[in-house]
C-alpha positions in Angstrom: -2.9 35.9 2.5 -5.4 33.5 2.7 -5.6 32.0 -0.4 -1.8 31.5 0.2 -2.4 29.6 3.2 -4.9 27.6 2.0 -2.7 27.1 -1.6 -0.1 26.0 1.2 -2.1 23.7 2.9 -3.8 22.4 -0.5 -0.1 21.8 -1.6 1.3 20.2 1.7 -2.0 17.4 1.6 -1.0 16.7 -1.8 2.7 16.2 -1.4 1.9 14.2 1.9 -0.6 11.7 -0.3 2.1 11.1 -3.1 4.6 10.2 -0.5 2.5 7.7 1.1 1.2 6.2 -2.1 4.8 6.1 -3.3 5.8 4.4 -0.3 3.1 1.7 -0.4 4.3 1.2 -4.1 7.9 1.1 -3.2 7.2 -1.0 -0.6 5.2 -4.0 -3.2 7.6 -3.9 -5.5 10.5 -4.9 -2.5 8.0 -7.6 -2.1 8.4 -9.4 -5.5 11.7 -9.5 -4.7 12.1 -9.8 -0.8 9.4 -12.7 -1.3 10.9 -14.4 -4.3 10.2 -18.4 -4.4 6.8 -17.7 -3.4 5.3 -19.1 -6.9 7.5 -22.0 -6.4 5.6 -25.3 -7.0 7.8 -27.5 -4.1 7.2 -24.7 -1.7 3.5 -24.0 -2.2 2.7 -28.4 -2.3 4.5 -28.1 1.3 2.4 -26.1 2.8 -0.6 -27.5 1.9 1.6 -30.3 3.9 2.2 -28.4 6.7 -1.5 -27.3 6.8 -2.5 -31.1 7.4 0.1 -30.5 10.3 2.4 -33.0 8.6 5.7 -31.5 10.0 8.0 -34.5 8.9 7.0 -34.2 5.1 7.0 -30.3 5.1 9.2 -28.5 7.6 12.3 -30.3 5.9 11.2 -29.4 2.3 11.1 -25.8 3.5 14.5 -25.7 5.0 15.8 -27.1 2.1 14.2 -24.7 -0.4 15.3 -21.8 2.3 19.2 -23.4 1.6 18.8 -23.3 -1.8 17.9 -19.5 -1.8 14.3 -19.4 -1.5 13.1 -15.9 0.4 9.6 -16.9 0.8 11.0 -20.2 2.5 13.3 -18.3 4.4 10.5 -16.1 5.7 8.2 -18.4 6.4 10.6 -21.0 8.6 11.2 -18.1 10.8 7.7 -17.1 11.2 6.5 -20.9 12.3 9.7 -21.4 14.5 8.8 -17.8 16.6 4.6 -17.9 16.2 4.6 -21.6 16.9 2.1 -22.1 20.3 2.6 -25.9 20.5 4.9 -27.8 18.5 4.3 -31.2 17.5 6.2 -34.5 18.0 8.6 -34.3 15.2 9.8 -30.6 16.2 9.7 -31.7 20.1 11.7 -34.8 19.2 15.0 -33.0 17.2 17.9 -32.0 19.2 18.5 -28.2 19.8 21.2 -28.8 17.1 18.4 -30.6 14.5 16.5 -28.2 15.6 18.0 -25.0 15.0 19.4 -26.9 11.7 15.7 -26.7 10.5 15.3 -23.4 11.3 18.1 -21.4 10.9 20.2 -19.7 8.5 23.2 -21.4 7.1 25.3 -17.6 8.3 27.2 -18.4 11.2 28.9 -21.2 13.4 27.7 -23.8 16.2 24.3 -23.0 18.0 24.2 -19.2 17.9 23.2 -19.3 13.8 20.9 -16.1 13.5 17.3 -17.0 12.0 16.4 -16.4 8.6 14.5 -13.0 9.3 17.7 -11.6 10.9 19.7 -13.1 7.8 17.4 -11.5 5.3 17.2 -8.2 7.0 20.9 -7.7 6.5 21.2 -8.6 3.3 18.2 -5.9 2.9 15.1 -7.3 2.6 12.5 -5.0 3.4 9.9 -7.2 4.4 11.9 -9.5 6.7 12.8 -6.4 8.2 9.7 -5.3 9.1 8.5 -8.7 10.2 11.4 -9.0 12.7 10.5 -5.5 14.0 7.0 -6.9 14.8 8.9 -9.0 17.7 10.1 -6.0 19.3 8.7 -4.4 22.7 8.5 -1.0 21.5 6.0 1.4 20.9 6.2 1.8 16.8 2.9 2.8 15.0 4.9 3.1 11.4 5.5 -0.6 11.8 2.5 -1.2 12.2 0.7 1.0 9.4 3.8 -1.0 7.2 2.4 -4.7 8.4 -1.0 -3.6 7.1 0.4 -2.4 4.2 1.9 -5.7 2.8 -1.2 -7.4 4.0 0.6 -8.8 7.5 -1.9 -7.4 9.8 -1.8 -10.5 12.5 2.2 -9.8 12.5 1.1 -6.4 14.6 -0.3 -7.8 17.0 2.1 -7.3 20.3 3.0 -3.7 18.3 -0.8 -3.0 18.6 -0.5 -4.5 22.3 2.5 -2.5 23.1 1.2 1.1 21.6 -2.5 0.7 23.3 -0.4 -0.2 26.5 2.1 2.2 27.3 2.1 4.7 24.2 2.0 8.2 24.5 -1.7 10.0 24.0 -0.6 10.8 20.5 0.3 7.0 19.7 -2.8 5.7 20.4 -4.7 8.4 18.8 -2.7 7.7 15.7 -3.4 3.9 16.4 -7.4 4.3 17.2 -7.8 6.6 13.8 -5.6 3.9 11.5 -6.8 1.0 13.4 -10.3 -1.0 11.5 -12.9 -1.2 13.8 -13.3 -4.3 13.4 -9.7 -5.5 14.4 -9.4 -8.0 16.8 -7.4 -5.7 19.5 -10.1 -2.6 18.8 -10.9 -3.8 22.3 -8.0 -3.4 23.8 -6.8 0.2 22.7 -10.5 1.1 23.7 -10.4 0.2 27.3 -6.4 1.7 27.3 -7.0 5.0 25.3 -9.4 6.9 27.9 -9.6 4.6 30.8 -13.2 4.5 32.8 -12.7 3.2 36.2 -13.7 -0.6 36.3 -13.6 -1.1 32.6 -11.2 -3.6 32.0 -10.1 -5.0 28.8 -11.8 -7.9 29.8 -15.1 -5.5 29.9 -14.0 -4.4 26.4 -13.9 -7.8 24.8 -16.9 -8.4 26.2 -18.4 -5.9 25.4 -17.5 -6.2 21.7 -18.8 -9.9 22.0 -22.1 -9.1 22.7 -22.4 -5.9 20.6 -19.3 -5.7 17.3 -16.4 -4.1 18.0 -17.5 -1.3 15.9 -18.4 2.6 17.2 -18.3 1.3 20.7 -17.1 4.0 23.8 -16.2 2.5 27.0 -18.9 2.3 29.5 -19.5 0.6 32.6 -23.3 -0.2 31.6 -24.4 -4.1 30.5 -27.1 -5.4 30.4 -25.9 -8.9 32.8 -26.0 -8.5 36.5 -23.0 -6.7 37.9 -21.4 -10.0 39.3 -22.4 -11.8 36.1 -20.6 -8.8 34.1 -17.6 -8.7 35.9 -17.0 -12.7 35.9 -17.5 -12.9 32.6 -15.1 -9.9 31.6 -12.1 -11.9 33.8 -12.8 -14.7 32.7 -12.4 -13.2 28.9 -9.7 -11.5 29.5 -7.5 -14.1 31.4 -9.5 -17.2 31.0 -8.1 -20.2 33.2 -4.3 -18.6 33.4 -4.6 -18.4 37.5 -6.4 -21.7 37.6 -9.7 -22.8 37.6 -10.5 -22.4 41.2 -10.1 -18.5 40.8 -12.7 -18.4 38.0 -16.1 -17.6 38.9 -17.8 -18.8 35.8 -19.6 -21.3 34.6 -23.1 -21.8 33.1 -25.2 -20.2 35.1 -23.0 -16.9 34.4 -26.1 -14.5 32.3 -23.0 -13.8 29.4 -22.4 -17.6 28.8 -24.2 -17.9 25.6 -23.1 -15.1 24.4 -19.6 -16.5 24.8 -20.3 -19.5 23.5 -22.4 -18.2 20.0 -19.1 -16.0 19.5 -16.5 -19.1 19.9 -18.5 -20.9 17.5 -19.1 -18.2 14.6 -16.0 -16.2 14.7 -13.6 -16.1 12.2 -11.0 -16.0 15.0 -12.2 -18.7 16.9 -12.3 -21.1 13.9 -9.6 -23.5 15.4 -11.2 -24.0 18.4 -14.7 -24.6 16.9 -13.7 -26.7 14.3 -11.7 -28.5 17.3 -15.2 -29.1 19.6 -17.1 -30.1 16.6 -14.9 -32.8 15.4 -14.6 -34.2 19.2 -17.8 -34.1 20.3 -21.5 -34.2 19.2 -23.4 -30.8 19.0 -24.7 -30.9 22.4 -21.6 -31.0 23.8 -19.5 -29.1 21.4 -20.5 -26.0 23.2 -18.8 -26.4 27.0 -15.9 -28.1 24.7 -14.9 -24.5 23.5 -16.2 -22.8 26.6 -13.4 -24.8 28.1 -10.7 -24.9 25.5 -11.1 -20.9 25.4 -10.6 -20.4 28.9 -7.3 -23.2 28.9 -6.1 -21.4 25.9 -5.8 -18.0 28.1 -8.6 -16.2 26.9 -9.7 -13.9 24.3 -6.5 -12.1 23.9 -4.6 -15.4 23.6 -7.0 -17.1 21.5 -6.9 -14.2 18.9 -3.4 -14.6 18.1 -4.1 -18.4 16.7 -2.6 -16.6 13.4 -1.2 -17.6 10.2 2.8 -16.9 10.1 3.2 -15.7 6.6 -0.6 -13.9 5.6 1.4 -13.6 1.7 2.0 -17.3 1.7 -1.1 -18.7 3.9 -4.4 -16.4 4.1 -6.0 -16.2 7.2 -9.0 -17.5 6.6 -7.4 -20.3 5.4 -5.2 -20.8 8.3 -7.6 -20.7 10.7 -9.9 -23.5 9.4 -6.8 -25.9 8.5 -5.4 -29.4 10.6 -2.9 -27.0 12.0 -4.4 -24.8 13.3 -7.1 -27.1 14.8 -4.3 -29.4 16.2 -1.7 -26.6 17.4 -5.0 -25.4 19.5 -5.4 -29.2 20.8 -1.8 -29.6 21.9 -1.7 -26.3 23.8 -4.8 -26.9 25.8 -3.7 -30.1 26.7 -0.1 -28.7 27.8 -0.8 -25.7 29.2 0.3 -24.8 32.5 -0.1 -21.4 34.7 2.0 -18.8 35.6 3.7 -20.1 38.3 4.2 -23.8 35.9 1.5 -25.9 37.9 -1.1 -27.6 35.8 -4.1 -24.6 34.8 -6.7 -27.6 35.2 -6.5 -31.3 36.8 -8.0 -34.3 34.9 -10.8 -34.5 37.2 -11.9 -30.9 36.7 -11.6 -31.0 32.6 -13.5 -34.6 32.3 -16.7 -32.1 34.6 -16.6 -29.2 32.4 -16.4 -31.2 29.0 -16.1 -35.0 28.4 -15.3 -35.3 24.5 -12.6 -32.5 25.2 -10.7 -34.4 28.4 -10.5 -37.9 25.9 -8.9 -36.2 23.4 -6.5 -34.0 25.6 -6.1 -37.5 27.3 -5.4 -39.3 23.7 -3.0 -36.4 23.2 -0.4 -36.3 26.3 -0.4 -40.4 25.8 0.7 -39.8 22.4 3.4 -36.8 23.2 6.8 -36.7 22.6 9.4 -35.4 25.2 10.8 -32.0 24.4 14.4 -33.2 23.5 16.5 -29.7 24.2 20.3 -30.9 24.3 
């Protein structure tokens, strides 16, 4: 009887493994052909276009390659037009027709033309299928498991968000036991999965800052000063999204170096240290990305800073381009709070970093006017 059940179970593992390894290989071989163009010579010399944030010579080659029947195209116009943070000029300066003209799939009639994703999905393509589901408010840990799979990992993020939110126990356990420690959102889904009274995500991203996201339970112990701790973890978590007046941080703040080492050496905080480095001189480089970091929303909105296509454009190499550099430039210097008033006056940015209030300042003089009829 025993050796039956364990047979069984023996049997059952096996069966389970073959299934998911013969899903991960179904799944690469759709992507040859749900990602077909990707090779293509035109396509891949535009986007090292687009990477020097050269929309004009770029975004048009891709539509036109996405016309012409090119997947990867297709794909990766619909993942800039719904990642984008902070379009430039040219895109600000179409029409909503010119606009959606650019974008959109060539299904359709008038203004309501569906995007490429949706188009591809249709006509079956797995992977634009999955991408699309990463938009979705729903708890769904297969998609997620899926974007790892085919290497689109930063697609997952508001699944990730969603499941560590509001996801059943099981969810998240499922989640925490998939997820690599060393993820980005780790912090999140840790202060969500077995909430300790007062530990905030904020505490969690902080607390990952200052020690590695890795093998880290949620505890209400630092080593700052209480006030210092819990300043700092707000100020993480939210930056300067209710204003600066409601932030209690600054450089006094025990946790501010700390901060400030991370923004400069982590892989996703490239944009915004490459950014304070270019503008300013070393000495000053440092408040610069204090202060972009808190304007860009804070840790959980500076993490998602993310390449659109990971199979087109790596990461890594995302993260260190002009575009990425630039997008982060144009959001800080746009950015407004909940309730649409300005997150920082001109005044209050030239005190907490000089080189970073010319350039925001050289920015908005050079701005196009969002041009929506």
């Amino acid at each position: 009887m025993h050796k039956s059940i364990v047979k069984s179970s023996i049997l059952l593992r096996t069966t389970m493994c073959v299934f998911f390894w013969a899903a991960i290989f179904v799944m690469q071989a759709a992507q040859a052909t749900d990602l077909s163009g990707i090779d293509d010579p035109t396509l891949l010399a535009a986007v090292e276009v687009w990477l020097l944030d050269n929309d004009p010579d770029s975004l048009p080659v891709f539509a036109s390659l996405a016309g012409e029947g090119n997947k990867a195209a297709r794909l990766l116009l619909a993942r800039i037009e719904a990642t984008e943070q902070a379009a430039g000029n040219f895109v600000n300066g179409l029409s909503r027709k010119e606009r959606i003209d650019l974008f959109r799939s060539d299904s359709g009639k008038g203004l309501f033309r569906p995007t490429w994703l949706k188009s591809e999905m249709k006509a079956g393509n797995k992977v634009a299928a999955v991408l699309l589901e990463s938009s979705n408010t729903t708890v769904n840990v297969p998609a997620i498991r899926t974007l790892y799979e085919i290497g689109e990992e930063e697609a997952a993020y508001d699944l990730i968000r969603e499941v560590a939110g509001i996801g059943s126990r099981e969810d998240k356990e499922e989640l925490a036991n998939f997820l690599p420690p060393a993820s980005e959102l780790t912090p999140y889904l840790r202060a969500l999965q077995n909430p300790v009274a007062g530990f905030t995500p904020g505490h969690a991203a902080l607390q990952g800052i200052i020690g590695g996201n890795e093998a880290i339970e949620p505890t209400n112990t630092f080593p700052g000063p209480e006030h210092d701790t819990n300043a700092a973890a707000e100020f993480i978590e939210f930056g300067y999204q209710n204003g600066v007046e409601a932030t209690d941080f600054d450089q006094a703040n025990s946790y501010y170096d700390d901060l400030a080492n991370w923004i400069e050496t982590d892989s996703a905080t490239a944009p915004i240290a490459t950014l304070c480095h270019r503008i300013c001189n070393n000495e000053d480089a440092r408040s610069c990305a204090i202060t972009a970091f808190g304007l860009a929303g804070g840790y959980y909105k500076v993490i998602k800073f993310d390449s659109p296509l990971q199979a087109l454009i790596e990461q890594s190499r995302y993260v260190t381009s002009d575009r990425a550099v630039s997008m982060v430039l144009r959001r800080v210097s746009f950015v407004k709070t909940a309730a649409g008033t300005p997150m920082i006056s001109d005044g209050d940015l030239g005190e907490k970093s000089v080189c970073l209030a010319k350039a925001v300042a050289e920015v908005r003089s050079q701005s196009v006017t969002l041009y929506d009829s």
